[in-house]
C-alpha positions as CSV (number, residue, x, y, z in Angstrom):
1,X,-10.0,8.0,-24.5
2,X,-9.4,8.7,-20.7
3,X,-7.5,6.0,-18.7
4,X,-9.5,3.7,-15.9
5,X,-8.7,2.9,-12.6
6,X,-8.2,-0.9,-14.1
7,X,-5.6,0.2,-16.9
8,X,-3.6,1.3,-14.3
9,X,-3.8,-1.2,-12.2
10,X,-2.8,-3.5,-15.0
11,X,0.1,-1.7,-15.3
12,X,1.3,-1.5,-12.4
13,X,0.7,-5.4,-11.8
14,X,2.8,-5.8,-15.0
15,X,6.4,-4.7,-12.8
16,X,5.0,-5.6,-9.8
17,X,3.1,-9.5,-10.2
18,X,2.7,-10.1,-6.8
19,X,1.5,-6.8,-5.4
20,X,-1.6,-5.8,-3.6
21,X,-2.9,-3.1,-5.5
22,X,-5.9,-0.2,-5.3
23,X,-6.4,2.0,-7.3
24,X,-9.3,4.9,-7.0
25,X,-10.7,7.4,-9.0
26,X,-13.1,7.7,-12.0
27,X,-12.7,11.2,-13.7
28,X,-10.8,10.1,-16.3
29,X,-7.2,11.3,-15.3
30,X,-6.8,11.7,-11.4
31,X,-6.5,8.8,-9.1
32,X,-4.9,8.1,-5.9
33,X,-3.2,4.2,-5.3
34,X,-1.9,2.2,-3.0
35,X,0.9,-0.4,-3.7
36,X,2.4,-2.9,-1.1
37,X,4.9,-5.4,-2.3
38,X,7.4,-7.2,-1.0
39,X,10.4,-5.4,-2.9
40,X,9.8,-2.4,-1.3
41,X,11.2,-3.5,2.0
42,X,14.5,-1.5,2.8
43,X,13.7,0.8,0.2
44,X,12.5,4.5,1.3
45,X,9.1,6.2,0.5
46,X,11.2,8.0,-2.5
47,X,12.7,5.2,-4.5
48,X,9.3,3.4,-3.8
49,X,7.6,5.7,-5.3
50,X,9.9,6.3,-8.1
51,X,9.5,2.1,-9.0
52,X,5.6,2.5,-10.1
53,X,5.7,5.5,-11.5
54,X,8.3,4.1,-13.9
55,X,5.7,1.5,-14.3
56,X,3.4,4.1,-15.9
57,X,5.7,6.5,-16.9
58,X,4.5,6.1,-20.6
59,X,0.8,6.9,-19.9
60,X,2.1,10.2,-17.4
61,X,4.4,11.7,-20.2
62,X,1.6,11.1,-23.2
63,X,-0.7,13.2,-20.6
64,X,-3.2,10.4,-21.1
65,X,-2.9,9.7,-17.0
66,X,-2.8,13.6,-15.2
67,X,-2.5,12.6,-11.5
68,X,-1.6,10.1,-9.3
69,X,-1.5,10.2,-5.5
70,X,0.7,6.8,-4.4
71,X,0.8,5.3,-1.7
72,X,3.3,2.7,-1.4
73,X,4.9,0.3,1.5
74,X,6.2,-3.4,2.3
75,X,3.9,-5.9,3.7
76,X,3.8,-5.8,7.5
């Protein structure tokens, strides 16, 4: 069963509670996100990154997610 834009969204809201979130895409396994949240200030675009993807690292490694373009940063 492909993965929704909203199952990932709920899993990324499960690390990160108090996150604005958006997540696009409806193919089934290619989205693109965006993520701002508070503990990503003094952190670089790398270890950001590296923070939600851990968040769905279970649904990348069974294949069940294919691609995810993130877009992360700290609220302004």
């Amino acid at each position: 069963m492909p993965i929704t834009a909203h199952e990932i969204e709920s899993l990324i809201r499960e690390t990160f509670p108090d996150a604005q979130i958006a997540v696009e895409g409806n193919d089934g396994a290619h989205f693109a996100a965006t993520v701002t949240d508070e503990s990503f200030r003094g952190k670089n675009r790398v270890q950001q990154q590296r923070a939600v993807m851990a968040a769905i690292k279970e649904k990348v490694d069974s294949g069940e997610l294919h691609a995810l373009a993130l877009t992360t940063k700290a609220p302004e």
